[in-house]
N, C-alpha and C positions, 0 to 999 in steps of 0.2 A: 504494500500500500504506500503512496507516494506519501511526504510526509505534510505540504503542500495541501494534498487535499483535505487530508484533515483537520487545515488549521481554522474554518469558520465552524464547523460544528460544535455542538454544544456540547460542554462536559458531561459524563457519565454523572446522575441524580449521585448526590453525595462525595463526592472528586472535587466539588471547587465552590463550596458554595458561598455567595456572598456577607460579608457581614455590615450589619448596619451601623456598625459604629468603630473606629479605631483609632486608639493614640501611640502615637513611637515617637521613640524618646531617645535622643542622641546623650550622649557623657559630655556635659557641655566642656567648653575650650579645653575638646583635648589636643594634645601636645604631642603626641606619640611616645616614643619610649621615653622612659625617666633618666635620670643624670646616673643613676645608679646600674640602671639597666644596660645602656651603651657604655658603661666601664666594663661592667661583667663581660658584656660580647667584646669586649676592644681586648680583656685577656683570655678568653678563647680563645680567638682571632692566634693570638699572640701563640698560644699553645699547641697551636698545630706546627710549628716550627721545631717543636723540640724534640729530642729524641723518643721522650715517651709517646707519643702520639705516633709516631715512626713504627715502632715496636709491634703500637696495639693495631697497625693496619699490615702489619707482615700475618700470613701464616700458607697454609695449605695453596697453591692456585689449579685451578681444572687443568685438564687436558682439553677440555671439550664443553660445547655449551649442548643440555639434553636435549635441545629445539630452537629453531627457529619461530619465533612467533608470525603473524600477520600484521601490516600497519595497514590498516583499512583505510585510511585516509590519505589520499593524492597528496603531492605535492605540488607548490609552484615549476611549474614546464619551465618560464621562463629564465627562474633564478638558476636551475637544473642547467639550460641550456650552456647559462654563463659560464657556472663552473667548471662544463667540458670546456670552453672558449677559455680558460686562464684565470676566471675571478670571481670573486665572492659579488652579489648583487643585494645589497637588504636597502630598503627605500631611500632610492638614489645615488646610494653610497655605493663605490668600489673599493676592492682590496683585492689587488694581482695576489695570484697565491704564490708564486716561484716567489719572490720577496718575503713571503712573512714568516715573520716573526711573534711566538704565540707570547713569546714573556715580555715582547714588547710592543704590546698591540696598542695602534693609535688608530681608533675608530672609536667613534660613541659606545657608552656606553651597553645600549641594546642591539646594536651591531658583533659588539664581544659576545653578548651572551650567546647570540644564534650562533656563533661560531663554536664557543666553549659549550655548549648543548648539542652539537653535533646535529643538530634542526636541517641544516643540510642535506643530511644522506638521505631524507623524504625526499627533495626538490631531485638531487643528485639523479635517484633511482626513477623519477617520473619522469626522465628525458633519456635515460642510457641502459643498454643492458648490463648486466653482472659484468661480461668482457669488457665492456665499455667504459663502468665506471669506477671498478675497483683499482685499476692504475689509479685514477684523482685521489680516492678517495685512501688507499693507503701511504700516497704521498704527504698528504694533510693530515694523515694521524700519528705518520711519524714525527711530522716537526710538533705535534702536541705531546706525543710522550716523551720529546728531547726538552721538553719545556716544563710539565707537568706531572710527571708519571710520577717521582720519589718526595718531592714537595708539597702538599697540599696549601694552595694561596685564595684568596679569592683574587677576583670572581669566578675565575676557574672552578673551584672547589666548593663555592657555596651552594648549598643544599639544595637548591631546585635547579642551579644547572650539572649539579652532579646526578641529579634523578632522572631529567632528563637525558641527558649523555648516557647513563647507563638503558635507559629507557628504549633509545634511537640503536646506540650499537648494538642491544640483541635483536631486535627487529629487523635493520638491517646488517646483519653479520656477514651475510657474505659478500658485501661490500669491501668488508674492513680486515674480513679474514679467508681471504680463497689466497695468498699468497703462500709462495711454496719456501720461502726463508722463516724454518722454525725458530730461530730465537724472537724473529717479528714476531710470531704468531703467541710466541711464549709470554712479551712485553706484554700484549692487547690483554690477551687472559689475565695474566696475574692483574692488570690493570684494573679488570673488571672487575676481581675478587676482593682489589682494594678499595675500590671505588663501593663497593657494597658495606664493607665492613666500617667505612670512614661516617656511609647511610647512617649506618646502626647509629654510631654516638652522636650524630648530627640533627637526625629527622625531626625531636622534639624542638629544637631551636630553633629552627624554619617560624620564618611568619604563619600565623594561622591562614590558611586562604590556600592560594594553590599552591604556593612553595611548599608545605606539609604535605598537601592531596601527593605531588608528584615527588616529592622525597622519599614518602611510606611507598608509595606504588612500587617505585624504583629497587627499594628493600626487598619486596614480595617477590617482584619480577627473579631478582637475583635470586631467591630462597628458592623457586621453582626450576628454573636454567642451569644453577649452578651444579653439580653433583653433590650433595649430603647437606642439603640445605632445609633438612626438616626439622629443627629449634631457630633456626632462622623464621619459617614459614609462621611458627607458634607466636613467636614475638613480632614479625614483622603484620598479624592481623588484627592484636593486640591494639597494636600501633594506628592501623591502618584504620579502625576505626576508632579510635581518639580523635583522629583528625580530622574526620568526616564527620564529627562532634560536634568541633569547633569550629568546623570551616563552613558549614550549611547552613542557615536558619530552617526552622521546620519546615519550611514552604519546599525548599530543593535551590534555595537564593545562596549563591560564595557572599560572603560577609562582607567585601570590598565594593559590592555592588556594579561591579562593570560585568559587561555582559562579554567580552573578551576572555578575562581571567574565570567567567562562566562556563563558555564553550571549551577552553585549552583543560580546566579542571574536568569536565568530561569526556575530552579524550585524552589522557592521561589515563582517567579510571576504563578507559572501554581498551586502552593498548596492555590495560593489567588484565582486565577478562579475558583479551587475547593468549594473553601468556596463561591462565586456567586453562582455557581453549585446547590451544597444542598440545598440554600433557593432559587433556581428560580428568581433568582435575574439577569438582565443584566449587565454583566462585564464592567467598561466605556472603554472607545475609547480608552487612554493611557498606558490601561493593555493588551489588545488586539492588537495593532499596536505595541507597545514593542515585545511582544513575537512574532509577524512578521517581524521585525526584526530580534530581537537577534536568532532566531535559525538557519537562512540562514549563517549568519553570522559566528555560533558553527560550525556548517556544512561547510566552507570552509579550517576545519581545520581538517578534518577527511582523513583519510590515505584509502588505498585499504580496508584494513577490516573493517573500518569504523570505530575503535578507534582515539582519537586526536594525533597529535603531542606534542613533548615536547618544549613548550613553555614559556617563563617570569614564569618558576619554577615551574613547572605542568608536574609532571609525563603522563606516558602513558595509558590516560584514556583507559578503553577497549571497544569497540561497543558495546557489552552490557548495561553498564552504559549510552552512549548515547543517545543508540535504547530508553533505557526506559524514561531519561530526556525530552526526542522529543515525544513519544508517549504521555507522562504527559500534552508536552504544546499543542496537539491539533493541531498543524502547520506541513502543509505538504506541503514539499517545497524541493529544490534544493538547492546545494551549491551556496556559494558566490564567486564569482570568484577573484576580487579584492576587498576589504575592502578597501577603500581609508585611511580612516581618522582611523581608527583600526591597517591598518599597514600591513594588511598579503595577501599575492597574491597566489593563485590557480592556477597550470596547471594542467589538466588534459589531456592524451592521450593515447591512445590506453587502455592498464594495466597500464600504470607510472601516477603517483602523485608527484608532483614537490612543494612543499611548501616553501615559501621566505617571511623573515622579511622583510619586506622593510618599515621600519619607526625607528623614533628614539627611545630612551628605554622609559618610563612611567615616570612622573613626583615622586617623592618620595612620597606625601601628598596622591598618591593613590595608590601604591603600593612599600608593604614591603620587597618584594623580586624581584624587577627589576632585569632584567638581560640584560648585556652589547653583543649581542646578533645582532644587525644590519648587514643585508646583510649576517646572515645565513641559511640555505636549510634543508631541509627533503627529501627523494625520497623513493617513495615506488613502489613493482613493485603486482600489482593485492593484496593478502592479505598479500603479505611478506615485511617488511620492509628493506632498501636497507641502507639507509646515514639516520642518527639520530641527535637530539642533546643529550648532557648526562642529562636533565631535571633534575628536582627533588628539587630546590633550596627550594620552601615553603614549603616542606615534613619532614620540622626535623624532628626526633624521635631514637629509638634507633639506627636505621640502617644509619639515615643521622645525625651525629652530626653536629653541630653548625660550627667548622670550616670546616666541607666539602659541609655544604650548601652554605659557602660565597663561597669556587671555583666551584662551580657548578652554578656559575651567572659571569664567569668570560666570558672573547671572547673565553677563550680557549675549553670551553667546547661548543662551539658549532661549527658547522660547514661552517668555514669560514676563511679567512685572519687571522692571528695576526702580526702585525707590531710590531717588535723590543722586543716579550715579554708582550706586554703592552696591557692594555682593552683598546678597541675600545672609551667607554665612564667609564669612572675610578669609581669605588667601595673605596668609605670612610671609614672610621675605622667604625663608626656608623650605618653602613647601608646603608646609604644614596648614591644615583650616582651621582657623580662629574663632572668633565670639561668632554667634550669627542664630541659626535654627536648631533649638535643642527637643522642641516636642511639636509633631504634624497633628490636628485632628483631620477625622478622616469620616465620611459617611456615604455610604455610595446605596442605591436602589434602584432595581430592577421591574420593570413594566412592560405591558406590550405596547406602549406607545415609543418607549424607549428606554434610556437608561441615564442616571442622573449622578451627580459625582461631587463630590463636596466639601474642599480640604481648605484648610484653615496654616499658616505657620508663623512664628512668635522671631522670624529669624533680622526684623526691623523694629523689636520694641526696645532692644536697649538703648539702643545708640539713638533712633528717631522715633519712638513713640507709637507706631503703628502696628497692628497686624494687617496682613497681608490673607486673604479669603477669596480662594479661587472657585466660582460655580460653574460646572460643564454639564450642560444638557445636549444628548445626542437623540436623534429621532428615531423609530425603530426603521424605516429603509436604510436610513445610513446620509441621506441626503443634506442632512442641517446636523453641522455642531456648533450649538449656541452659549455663549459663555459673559460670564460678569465676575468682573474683576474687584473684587471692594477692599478698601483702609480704613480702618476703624480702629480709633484711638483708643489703646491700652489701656485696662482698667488698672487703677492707684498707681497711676504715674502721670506727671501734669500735663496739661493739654499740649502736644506736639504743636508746632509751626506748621506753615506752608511749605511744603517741599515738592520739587519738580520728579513728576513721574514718566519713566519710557514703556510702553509694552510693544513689546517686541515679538514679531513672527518671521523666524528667517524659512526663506522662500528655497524648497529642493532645486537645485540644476535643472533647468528645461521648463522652469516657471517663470510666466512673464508676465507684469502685473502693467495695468494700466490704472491710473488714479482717475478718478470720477470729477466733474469740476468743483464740487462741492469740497475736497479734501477732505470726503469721510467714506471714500467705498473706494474698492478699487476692483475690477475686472480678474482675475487669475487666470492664465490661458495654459493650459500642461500642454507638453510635446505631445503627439499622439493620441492625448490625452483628452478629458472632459473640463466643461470650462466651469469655474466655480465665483462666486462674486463677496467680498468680504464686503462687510459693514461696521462701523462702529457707530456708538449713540454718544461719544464723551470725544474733546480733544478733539487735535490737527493729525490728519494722516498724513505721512511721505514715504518717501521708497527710498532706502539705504542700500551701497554694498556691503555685501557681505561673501561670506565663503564657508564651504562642505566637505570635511574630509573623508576618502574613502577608508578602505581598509588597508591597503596598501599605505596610507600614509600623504596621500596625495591630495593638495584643496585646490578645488574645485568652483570657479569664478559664480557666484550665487547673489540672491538680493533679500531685500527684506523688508518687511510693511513696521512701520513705526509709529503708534498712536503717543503722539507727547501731548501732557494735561497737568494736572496735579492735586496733591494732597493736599486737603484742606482741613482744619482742625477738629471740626468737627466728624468729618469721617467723609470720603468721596467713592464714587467708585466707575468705571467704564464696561458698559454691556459692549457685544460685538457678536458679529456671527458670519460661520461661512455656511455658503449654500450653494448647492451642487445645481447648475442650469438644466436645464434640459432632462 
């Protein structure tokens, strides 16, 4: 069953049902790790340098790995193709591989990781045969065991790119080991057997979120492959669901709240069922009710064409990529309608797709690219997208530098309210999210006339006095989504001033807006598309640029409708609506 067609039907009676009321509640001005806590990892860090750490990763190595797994999941052709052409390709970026250097890599940061996770030999193997590409590809893993193999450093070594790397070379093994030079062959194994056991003492210090998901996997993987890896397999499930504990919320939501570190924790856990798979082994209960989960979950975030929205800094994954993530995990299922504890609400109706944050941003200690993002929209009409956010924030590379990734997690890049200029929940010099939205209320009801949505957030009363009360009424075809925006002066705190208000609709690629003479409506024209007509009742409309990143990492020349108005003391607010022509 395609995964596509399942996504407007309605959930199984009892699988999703709505709740009429909800509050979530962020740890306000969190900071991420504490002064004590980055000491403690600064001497870890430090302790993998010394001989006992050295010691505890010698012992036994295989002769042999007991299988081969499956990677159900494609890789990029064209970065593949590169690497037979002589270079590494990750968004925009090159790196000749006869030149490099692993101990002295100068690329961005998430350029290293793809390299030191061996993410590669997927793209490699989806452009070359085994003949074709095990020359590259044992070239490049010798200059990593001439760099890495007897030292454990990061980022080399740190725990999710060590789970992946182990994760990728048994997967694709005979990439990396169809060479006829046994002591190469000896390097890779014992490599692997240390790269497992380094797992062991590392996996609990992983961030919660996927770095854990794919470090326990990585453990199990090895417990199964490796030859006498059955106290391994006891502690590595142990393990493996702790993580899956802390990394989920009940709904099947990664705690980081990006829909990226969503899908790659999914396949992660569906490249470990692989690894049950080949040995006829039974997957346990916490890897299997996880991926029942989280893919409902992925799936509430998919738009008419079935690629995701742009979310907490996740480009516009394409159906493609999903279709194959979801075929990988074996889960066949329907969207999520509400996510309570994840944060993201689903309308569906007729053609229209209606997607809303509705929860606070993600705590810092689990995501590095939070974005200030509450109480904004996606709408897409059948496979065209309608109202976007500008996504893209975790995607640095050449095409997103570093200072347009931090405003691409600002409020203003998404679609919603900004009070006065300012993020909803404030972005720190560091990185880090600051004062801002500590508790969403939430109220959503379902009708056959349609469905009605209704979230409130506190993330503008410190600083200016207001809440912010988002109403969305959708029609049951799917034709009108009507919405009112209100500010309403905080109770026991003094009456807020006047402050100038933006709401902001950034407009998908291939949308062309025409303004109305009035400067309160404007025409919507989609490529190929159906034409749809905005309105607002409050304020001056105009049409701003803007821009859309995909998933590659790539922004994309875009526009945007812009009602400026404002706060008034006693409380203001802006209706608006779109409405599908024809």
């Amino acid at each position: 069953m395609s995964v596509r067609k399942d996504q407007d039907l309605p959930p199984e009676p009892g699988e999703d049902g709505i709740e009429q009321g909800k509050r979530l509640i962020r740890v306000a001005d969190d900071k991420g790790l504490s002064l004590t806590q980055r000491i403690a990892n600064h001497f870890y860090l430090l302790s993998w340098k010394t001989p006992i750490h050295g010691r505890k990763l010698k012992g036994k190595y295989p002769l042999k790995l007991l299988a081969v797994p499956d990677d159900e999941v494609p890789g990029d052709g064209r970065a593949g193709a590169a690497i037979r052409a002589g270079y590494f390709l990750f968004r925009g970026q090159k790196q000749q591989i006869a030149p490099l250097d692993f101990a002295r890599l100068s690329v961005s940061p998430a350029f290293a990781d793809y390299l030191h996770s061996f993410r590669w030999l997927r793209d490699l193997s989806s452009s070359a045969t085994r003949e074709q590409g095990a020359p590259v590809a044992e070239t490049v893993m010798r200059k990593w065991l001439e760099a890495h193999a007897e030292t454990p450093s990061e980022p080399a070594w740190r725990a999710d790119n060590a789970g992946w790397r182990l994760l990728f070379w048994t997967a694709h093994a005979p990439l990396i080991l169809s060479s006829s030079d046994l002591v190469y062959r000896s390097l890779v194994l014992n490599c692997i057997a240390r790269t497992a056991r380094h797992l062991d003492r590392s996996a609990d210090k992983a961030p919660m979120g996927l770095p854990r998901i794919v470090a326990w996997s990585a453990i199990l993987a090895a417990a199964l492959l490796i030859p006498g890896g059955e106290a391994r397999r006891v502690f590595g499930e142990a393990g493996l669901k702790r993580a899956i504990d802390s990394s989920f919320h009940g709904d099947g939501g990664i705690v980081s709240r990006s829909p990226l570190a969503q899908m790659e924790a999914i396949m992660a856990l569906s490249m470990l069922r692989a690894v049950y798979d080949v040995r006829r082994e039974k997957a346990p209960f916490c890897l299997t009710d996880a991926l029942s989960r989280a893919v409902p979950a992925l799936l509430g975030l998919t738009h008419g064409d079935g690629g995701l929205g742009n979310w907490q800094g996740a480009g516009a994954i394409p159906p493609q990529m999903v279709d194959a993530v979801v075929m990988a995990s074996r889960v066949r299922t329907r969207p999520l309608r509400q996510a309570r504890d994840w944060g993201y609400q689903r309308i569906s109706a007729g053609g229209t797709v209606v997607q809303i944050d509705a929860a606070p941003p993600p705590v810092a200690r689990v995501a590095e690219a939070g974005c200030a993002s509450t109480g904004a929209i996606e709408i897409s009409d059948g496979p065209m997208r309608l109202i976007v956010n500008c996504g893209g924030a975790a995607l640095e590379g050449a095409w997103v530098p570093g200072d347009l990734a931090q405003g691409l997690r600002t409020t203003a890049a998404h679609s919603t309210l900004i009070l006065n200029d300012s993020n909803s929940t404030a972005l720190m010099p560091d990185g880090t999210l600051g004062k801002g939205v500590t508790e969403v209320e939430l109220n959503r009801q379902e009708s056959d006339n349609g469905s009605r949505l209704d979230l409130s957030h506190d993330g503008y009363v410190r600083r200016l006095g207001y809440i912010h009360r988002r109403l969305l009424l959708v029609s049951g075809d799917g034709k009108e989504v009507r919405g009112e925006d209100m500010l309403t002066p905080a109770e026991r705190r003094r009456k807020p001033g006047k402050q100038p208000v933006q709401l902001r609709f950034h407009l998908a690629p291939g949308v062309e807006p025409t303004l109305t003479a009035d400067n309160q409506g404007a025409l919507l024209r989609i490529d190929n598309g159906a034409l749809w007509q905005f309105r607002t009742g409050a304020g001056v409309l105009s049409v701003e640029d803007s821009l859309w990143v995909d998933a590659n990492g790539h922004p994309h020349p875009a526009q945007q409708l812009v009602v400026t108005s404002e706060a008034l003391p006693g409380g203001s607010s802006i209706g608006w609506i779109f409405k599908r022509m024809g």
